[in-house]
N, C-alpha and C positions, 0 to 999 in steps of 0.2 A: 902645543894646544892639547888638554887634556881630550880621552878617545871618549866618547858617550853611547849610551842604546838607540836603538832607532825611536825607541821610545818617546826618551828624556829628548833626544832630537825633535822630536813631537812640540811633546810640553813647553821646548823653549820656544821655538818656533809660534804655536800657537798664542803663546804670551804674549810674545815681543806685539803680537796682528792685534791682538784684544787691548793692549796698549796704547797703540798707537789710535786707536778709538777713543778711550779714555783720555787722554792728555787732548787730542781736539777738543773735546767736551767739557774738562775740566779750563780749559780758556777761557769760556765761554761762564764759567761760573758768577767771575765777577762782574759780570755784566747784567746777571740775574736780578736787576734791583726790586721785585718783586713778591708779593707775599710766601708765608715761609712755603706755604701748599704747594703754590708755582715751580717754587724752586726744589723742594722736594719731589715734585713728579719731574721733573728732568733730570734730578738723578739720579731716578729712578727709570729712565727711559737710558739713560748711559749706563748704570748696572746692568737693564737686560741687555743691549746692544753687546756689551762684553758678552755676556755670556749666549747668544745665540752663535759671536765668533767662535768660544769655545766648544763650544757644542759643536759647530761644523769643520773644526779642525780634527777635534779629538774623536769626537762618534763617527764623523768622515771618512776618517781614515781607520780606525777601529772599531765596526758598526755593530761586533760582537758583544765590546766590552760593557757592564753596567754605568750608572753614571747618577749621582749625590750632588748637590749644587742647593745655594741659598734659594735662589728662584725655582718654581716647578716642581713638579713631580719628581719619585724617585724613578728612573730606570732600571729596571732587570735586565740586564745585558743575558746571550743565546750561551754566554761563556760565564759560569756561574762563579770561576774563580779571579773575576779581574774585575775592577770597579773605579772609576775617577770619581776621585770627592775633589769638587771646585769650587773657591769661593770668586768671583768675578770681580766684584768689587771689596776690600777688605778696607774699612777706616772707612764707609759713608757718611758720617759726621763731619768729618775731616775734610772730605773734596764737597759736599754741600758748602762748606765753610771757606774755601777757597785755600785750605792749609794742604803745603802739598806733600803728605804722607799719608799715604794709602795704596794699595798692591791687590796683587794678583796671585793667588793660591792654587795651587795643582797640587795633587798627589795620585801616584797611581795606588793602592790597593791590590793585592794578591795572597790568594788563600787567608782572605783578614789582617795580612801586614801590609804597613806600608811599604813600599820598593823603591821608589822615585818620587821625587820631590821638585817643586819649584815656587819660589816665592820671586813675583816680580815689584820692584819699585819704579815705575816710569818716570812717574816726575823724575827720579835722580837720575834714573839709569843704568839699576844696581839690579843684577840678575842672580839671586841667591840657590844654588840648587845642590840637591846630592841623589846617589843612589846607593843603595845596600852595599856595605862594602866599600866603598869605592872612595870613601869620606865624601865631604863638603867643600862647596866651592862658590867664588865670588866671579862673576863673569868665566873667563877662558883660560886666568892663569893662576887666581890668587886660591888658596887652599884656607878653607877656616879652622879656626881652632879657638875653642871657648878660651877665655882668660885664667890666667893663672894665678891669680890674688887668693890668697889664702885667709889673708886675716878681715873679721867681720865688717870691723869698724871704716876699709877704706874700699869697701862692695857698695854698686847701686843695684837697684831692682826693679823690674819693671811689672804694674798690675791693672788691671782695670777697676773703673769706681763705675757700681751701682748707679745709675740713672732714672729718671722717671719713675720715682717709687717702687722698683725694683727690691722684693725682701731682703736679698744678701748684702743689704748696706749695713745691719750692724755686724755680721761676721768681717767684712773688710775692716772696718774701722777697727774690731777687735785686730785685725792680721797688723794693720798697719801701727798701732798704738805700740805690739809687742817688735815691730822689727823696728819701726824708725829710729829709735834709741842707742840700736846699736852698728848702724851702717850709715854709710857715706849720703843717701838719698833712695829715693823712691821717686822715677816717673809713671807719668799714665800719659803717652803719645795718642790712643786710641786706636791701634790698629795692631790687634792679638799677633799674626801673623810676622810682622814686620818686629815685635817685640820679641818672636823665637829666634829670627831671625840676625837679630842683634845682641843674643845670647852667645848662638853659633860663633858669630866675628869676634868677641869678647869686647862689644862694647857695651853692655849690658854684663852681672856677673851672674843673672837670677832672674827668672819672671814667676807668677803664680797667677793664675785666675780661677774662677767659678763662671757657671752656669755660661758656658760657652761651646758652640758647638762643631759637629766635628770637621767641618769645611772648612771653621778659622785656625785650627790647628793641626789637623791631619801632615800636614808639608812640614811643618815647620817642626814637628816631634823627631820625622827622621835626621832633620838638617843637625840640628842638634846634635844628636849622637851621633849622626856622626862627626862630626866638629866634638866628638870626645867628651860633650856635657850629660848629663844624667836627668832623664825626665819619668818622672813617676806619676802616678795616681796621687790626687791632694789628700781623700784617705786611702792608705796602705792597700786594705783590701778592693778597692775599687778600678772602674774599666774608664780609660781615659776619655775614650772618645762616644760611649754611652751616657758616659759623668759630664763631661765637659769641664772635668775641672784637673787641674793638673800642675805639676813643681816641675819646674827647670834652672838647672842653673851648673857651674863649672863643678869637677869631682870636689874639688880642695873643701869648699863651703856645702855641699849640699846636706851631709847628715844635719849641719847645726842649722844651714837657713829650715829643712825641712821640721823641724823637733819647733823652730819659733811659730813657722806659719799653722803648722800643723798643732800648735799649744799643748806639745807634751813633753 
């Protein structure tokens, strides 16, 4: 059994509790036969429930630390060098819809880097996490490591699509027009997090998105690298998690996927 921080012992712990919330609620989804309102304010009452869990695990026990989250205010922790960005619920389209992918985001923050990571999948029951150094892991014994596919044409990639009149639908389409031609596929699951996260394993060879922010990906950047993959700012000179937009994918393909998406 790999040895972890008191920390990362936190984060998983706290997951596994805000989980097991979530998967009651999401049971419950299909039975929702009611307008989309209805159904959206329940889960919307299951994303805070997660994250008041989170809250009383991680502020709980660490009442120093700051704290970033989709719901609420930002906190200024007493300890100006640590900060938890959480996202509670990740993929709410997805569990409204009764598909079950969607997850659970931690990251802890220190002096501005991330250090510790955890992305949780209930439905499956796939607990993806890392820390500095330490690489990347799947549950208690599997170790990730991004894929090792070199060549373009037999890589998929994972993005998200612009929704509800969202401006950066013609930038995607321009992304998507220039890479689809020359790789294996392109999905959009809907759950940013779970898409880094399936970089890490090498089930994914690539993801790239826009206008996302930093609770959906904070976790999943470290996971990444350390699972050996390479994530950059989507432009060169840019800050990932101020941008919200960002390239990831295995060493082998990242100069050429990054030169397509990036259209230089």
């Amino acid at each position: 059994m790999v040895q972890t921080s008191a920390n990362l012992t936190l984060m998983i712990r706290a997951a596994r509790k805000a989980g097991r919330s979530l998967v009651k609620d999401f049971r419950e989804v299909e039975n929702l036969q009611v307008s989309m309102k209805g159904a959206g304010d329940f889960v919307s009452r299951a994303d805070l429930a997660s994250e008041r869990i989170l809250k009383e695990e991680l502020l709980g026990t660490r009442p120093n630390y700051g704290w970033l989250a989709e719901e609420g205010d930002e906190i200024a922790g007493k300890d100006p060098t640590r900060r938890w960005i959480v996202d509670p619920l990740d993929g709410t389209t997805n569990f409204l819809h009764g598909l079950p992918h969607w997850a659970i985001s931690i990251a802890l923050e220190h002096r501005g880097e991330i250090v510790s990571a955890v992305i949780y999948d209930p439905a499956k029951d796939e607990m993806f996490w890392a820390e500095k150094g330490g690489g990347a892991w799947l549950g208690d014994k599997m170790r990730l490591r991004v894929s090792g596919r070199r060549n373009m044409i037999e890589t998929i990639y994972a993005t998200g699509l612009p929704f509800g009149g969202r401006p950066d639908l013609p930038d995607t389409l321009s992304d998507l027009a220039r890479i689809l031609p020359v790789c294996a596929g392109v999905r959009r699951w809907g759950a940013a997090a779970l898409d880094l996260a399936y970089v890490a394993a090498g089930r994914y060879d690539g993801f790239w998105e826009r206008r996302l922010h930093p609770w959906d990906i904070a976790a999943g950047i470290l996971i990444v690298r350390e699972a050996g993959g390479f994530v950059e700012p989507l432009r060169p000179d840019g800050d990932i998690l101020e941008d919200g937009e960002l390239l990831a994918s295995n060493p082998h393909v990242f100069e050429r996927f990054a030169k397509i998406i990036r259209g230089s």
